[in-house]
C-alpha positions in Angstrom: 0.0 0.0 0.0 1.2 3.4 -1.2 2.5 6.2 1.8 -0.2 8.7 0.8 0.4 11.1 3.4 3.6 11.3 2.6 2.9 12.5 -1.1 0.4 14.5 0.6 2.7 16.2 2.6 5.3 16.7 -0.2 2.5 18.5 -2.0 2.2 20.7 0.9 5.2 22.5 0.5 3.7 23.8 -3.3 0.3 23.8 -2.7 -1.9 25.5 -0.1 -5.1 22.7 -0.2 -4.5 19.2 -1.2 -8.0 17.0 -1.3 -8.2 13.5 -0.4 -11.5 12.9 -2.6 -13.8 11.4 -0.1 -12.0 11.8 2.8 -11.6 15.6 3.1 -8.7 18.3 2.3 -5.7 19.0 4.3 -5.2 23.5 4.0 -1.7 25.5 5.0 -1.7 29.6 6.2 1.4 31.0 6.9 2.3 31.4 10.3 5.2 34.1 11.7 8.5 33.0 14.2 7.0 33.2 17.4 8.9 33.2 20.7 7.4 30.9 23.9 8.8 32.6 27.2 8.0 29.7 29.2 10.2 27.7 27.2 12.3 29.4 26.3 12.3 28.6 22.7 12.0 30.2 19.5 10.5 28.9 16.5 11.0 30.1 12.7 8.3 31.2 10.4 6.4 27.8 9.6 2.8 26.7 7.3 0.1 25.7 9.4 -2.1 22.7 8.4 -5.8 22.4 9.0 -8.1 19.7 7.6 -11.9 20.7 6.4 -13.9 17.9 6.1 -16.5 19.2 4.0 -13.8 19.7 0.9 -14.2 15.8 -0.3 -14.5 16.2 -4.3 -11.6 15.3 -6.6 -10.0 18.0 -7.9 -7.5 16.1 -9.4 -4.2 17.4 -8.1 -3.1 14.4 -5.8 -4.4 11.8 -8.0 -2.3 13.2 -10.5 1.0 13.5 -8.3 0.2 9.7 -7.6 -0.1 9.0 -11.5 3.1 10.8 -12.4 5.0 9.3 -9.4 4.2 5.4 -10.3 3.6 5.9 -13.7 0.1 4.7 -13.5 -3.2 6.0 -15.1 -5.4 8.5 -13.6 -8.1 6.3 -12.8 -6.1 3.7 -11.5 -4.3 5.9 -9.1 -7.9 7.7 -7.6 -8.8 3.6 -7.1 -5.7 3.3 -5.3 -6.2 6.6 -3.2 -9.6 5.1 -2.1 -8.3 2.1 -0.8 -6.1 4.1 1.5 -9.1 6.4 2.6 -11.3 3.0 3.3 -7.7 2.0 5.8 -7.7 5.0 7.0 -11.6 5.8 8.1 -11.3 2.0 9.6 -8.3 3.1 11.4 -10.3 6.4 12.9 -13.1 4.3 13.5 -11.3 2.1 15.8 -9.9 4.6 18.1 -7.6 7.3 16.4 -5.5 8.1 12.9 -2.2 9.2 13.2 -0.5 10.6 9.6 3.3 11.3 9.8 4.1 14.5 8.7 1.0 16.0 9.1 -1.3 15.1 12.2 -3.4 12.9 14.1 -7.3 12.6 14.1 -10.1 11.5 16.6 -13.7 11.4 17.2 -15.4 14.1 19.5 -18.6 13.0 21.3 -20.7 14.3 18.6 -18.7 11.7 16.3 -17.4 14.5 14.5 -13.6 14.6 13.3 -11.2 16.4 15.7 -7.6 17.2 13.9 -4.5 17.8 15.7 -1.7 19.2 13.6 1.5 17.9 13.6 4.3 20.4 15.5 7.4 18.3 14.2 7.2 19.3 10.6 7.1 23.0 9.2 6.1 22.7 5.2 7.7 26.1 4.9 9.9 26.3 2.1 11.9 28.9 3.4 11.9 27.3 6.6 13.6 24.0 5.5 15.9 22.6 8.2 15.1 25.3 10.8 14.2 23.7 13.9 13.1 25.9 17.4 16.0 27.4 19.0 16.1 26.8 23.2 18.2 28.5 25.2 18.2 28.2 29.3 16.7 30.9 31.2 19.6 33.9 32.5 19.4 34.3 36.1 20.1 38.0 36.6 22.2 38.8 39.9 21.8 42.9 41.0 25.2 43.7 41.8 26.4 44.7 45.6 25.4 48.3 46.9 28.7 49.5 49.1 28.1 51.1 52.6 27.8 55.0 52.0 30.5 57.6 53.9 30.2 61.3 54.8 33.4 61.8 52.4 31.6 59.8 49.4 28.3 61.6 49.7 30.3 64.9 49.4 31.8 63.9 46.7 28.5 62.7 45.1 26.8 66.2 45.8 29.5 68.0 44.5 29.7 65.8 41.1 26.0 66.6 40.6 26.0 70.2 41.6 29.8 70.3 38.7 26.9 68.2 36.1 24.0 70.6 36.9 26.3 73.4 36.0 27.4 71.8 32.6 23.9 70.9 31.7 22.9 74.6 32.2 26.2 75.8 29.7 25.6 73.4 27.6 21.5 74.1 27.0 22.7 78.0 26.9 25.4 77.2 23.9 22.7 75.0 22.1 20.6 78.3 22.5 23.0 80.7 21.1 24.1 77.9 18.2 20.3 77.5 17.3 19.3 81.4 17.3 22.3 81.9 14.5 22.0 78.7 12.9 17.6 80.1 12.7 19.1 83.6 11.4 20.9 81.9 8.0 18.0 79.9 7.3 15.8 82.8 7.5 18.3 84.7 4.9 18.2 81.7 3.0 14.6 81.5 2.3 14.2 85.3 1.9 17.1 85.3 -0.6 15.1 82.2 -2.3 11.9 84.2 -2.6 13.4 86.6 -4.5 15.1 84.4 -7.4 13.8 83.6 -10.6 14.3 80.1 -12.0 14.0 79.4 -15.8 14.1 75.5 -16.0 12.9 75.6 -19.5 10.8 72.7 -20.6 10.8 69.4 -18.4 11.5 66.0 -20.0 8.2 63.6 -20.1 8.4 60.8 -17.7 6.9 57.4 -18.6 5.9 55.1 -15.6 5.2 51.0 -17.0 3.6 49.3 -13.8 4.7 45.4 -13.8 1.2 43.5 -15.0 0.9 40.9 -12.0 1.6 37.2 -13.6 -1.0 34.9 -14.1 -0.2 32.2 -11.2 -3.0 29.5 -11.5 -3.7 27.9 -14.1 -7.0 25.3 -14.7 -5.6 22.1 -16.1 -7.1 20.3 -18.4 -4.3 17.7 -19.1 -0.9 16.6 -19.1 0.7 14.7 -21.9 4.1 13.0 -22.2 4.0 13.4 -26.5 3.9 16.9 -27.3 2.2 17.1 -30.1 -0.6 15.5 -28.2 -1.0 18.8 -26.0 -0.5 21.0 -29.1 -4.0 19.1 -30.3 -5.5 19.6 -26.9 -4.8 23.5 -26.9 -6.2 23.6 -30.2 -9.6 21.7 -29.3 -9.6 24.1 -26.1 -9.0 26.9 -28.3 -11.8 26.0 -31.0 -14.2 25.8 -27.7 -13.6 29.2 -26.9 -11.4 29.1 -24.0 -8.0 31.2 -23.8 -6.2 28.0 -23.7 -2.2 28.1 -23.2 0.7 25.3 -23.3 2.4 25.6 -19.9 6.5 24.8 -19.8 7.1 20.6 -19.3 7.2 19.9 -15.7 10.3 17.8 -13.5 8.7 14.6 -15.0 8.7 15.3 -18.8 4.7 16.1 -19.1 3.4 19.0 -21.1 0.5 21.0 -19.2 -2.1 22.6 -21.1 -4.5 25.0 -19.0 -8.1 26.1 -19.6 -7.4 29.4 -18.9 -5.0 31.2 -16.5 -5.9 33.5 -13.3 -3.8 36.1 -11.8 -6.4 35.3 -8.2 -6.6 32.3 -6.7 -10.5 32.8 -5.8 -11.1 33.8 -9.5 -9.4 30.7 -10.2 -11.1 28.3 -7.8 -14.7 29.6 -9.0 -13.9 29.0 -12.4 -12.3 25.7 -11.6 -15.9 24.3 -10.2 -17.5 25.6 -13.6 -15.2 24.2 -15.8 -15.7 20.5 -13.6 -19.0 20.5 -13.8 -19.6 21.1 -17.5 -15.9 20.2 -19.3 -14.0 18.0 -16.8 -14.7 17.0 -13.5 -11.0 15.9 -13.4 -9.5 19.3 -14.2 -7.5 20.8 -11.4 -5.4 23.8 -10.4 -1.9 24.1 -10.5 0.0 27.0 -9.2 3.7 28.4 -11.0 5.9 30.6 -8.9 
C-alpha cells in the first residue's frame, strides 16, 4: 500500500489545499516566528495545516502526483487513493488516525472529526531545516550596593552640583548655536523668494507598472508526447477558451490550461464551472 500522506505532505510545500476525494482536504496559512517565554524557545516562520472535512470532491491534483509518481493511469491511481481512505476511516473508526508529517485525528462526542496538527514538521519552504531554537533561562544577579561615607556623599553632591552646571552651559550654547544657525536659514529663504528660476521645458516621464503574472492555471491535461498537447490546446481553443501550453514539468509532461488567473479565488470559482460542464477531473496548478 502506497504512503499517501507522505505524497500529501510533499504537496504541501507547493500547494496551499491538497483534497483527499472522499476523505476531506488538508489546508496550510502561513504562520510568523514566534517566541514561547515559558520555554524558552524560538521557532522560525512555519505553514500551518488544518483539515476541512466538507472539501471531499476530486480536484485532481493528488491523483495526479500519484499517476506521475508510479507511472500509473489516472483512474487507476484515484482507485488506489480510495483504498487508502477505506484504511484509514477504519483506522479512525477504531480509536484514532495518526498521519506522519502531518497530524493525528479522533472522534469528539458528537462523532465529529477532531484534527490535531503535527508540531514536528514545518512545510515552509523557506523554513527547511530550521528547527526551534532553546536556550536556558539567564538568572540575573543585581550587583552589591557598598556602605555609603560622609566623604563619598560629598563627593557625590558635588559631582552633581559640577553636572548641573554643565547641563545649564551646555543648554545656553545650544541656545545661542540655534538662534544663529535660525538667522541663516531665514536669509536663505528670503534670498530664495526673490530668485527667478527658468528650467525651460521638463522632460516627459513614462511610468510601466509590472502586469501581475498569471499564477493558477486550470488544467485540463498533461501529456508525455507533445504534439498530443498541441491538439488539446487547439480543441480548447476552437471551444472558446483562452487556452495556453504551460512549460514541461520535473517529470517530462506538457501542461495545457483552460485558462489562467492572476487570483486564486477567481481561479477556484472557475475551476468548479469548468468540472461541472468540461471536466470533473481538471485541477489547479499554481507556477511561482
Amino acid at each position: 500500500m502506497m504512503q499517501l500522506q507522505k505524497h500529501i505532505s510533499e504537496l504541501l510545500y507547493r500547494y496551499e489545499c491538497v483534497t483527499v476525494p472522499g476523505f476531506g482536504a488538508f489546508l496550510t496559512h502561513y504562520k510568523s516566528a514566534r517566541l514561547d517565554a515559558t520555554q524558552h524557545a524560538f521557532y522560525p516562520p512555519t505553514k500551518g495545516v488544518s483539515f476541512n472535512e466538507q472539501l471531499r470532491s476530486n480536484d485532481g491534483l493528488l491523483a495526479h502526483y500519484i499517476a506521475d509518481v508510479y507511472s500509473i493511469a489516472f483512474e487507476e491511481a484515484v482507485k488506489e487513493i480510495h483504498t487508502e481512505v477505506v484504511a484509514w476511516k477504519k483506522a479512525l473508526h477504531k480509536g484514532s488516525l495518526e498521519l506522519v508529517s502531518l497530524g493525528t485525528f479522533v472522534f469528539n462526542n458528537e462523532q465529529k472529526i477532531v484534527f490535531a496538527p503535527s508540531d514536528s514538521h514545518n512545510h515552509l519552504m523557506s523554513s527547511f531545516g530550521l528547527g526551534a531554537v532553546v536556550s536556558p533561562k539567564i538568572a540575573r544577579v543585581a550587583p552589591a550596593v557598598a556602605p555609603h561615607s560622609s566623604a563619598t556623599s560629598f563627593w557625590k553632591v558635588a559631582a552633581v552640583g559640577v553636572l548641573a552646571i554643565g547641563i545649564v552651559g551646555l543648554s545656553y550654547f545650544n541656545w545661542e548655536n540655534q538662534h544663529l544657525i535660525n538667522q541663516e536659514q531665514a536669509a536663505i529663504e528670503s534670498s530664495l523668494q526673490k530668485a527667478v528660476f527658468d528650467l525651460g521645458a521638463l522632460p516627459s516621464i513614462t511610468v510601466t507598472m509590472p502586469l501581475k503574472k498569471e499564477r493558477f492555471h486550470i488544467v485540463a491535461g498533461a501529456f508525455r508526447v507533445a504534439a498530443n498537447a498541441d491538439k488539446k490546446l487547439e480543441q480548447l481553443l476552437q471551444n472558446g477558451y483562452n487556452a495556453k501550453r504551460l512549460p514541461a514539468n520535473t517529470y517530462g509532461l506538457h501542461p495545457v490550461a483552460f485558462e489562467s488567473f492572476t487570483d486564486k479565488d477567481a481561479a477556484v470559482k472557475r475551476l468548479r464551472t469548468i468540472q461541472k460542464l468540461e471536466a470533473k477531473d481538471a485541477w489547479i496548478l499554481t507556477s511561482e
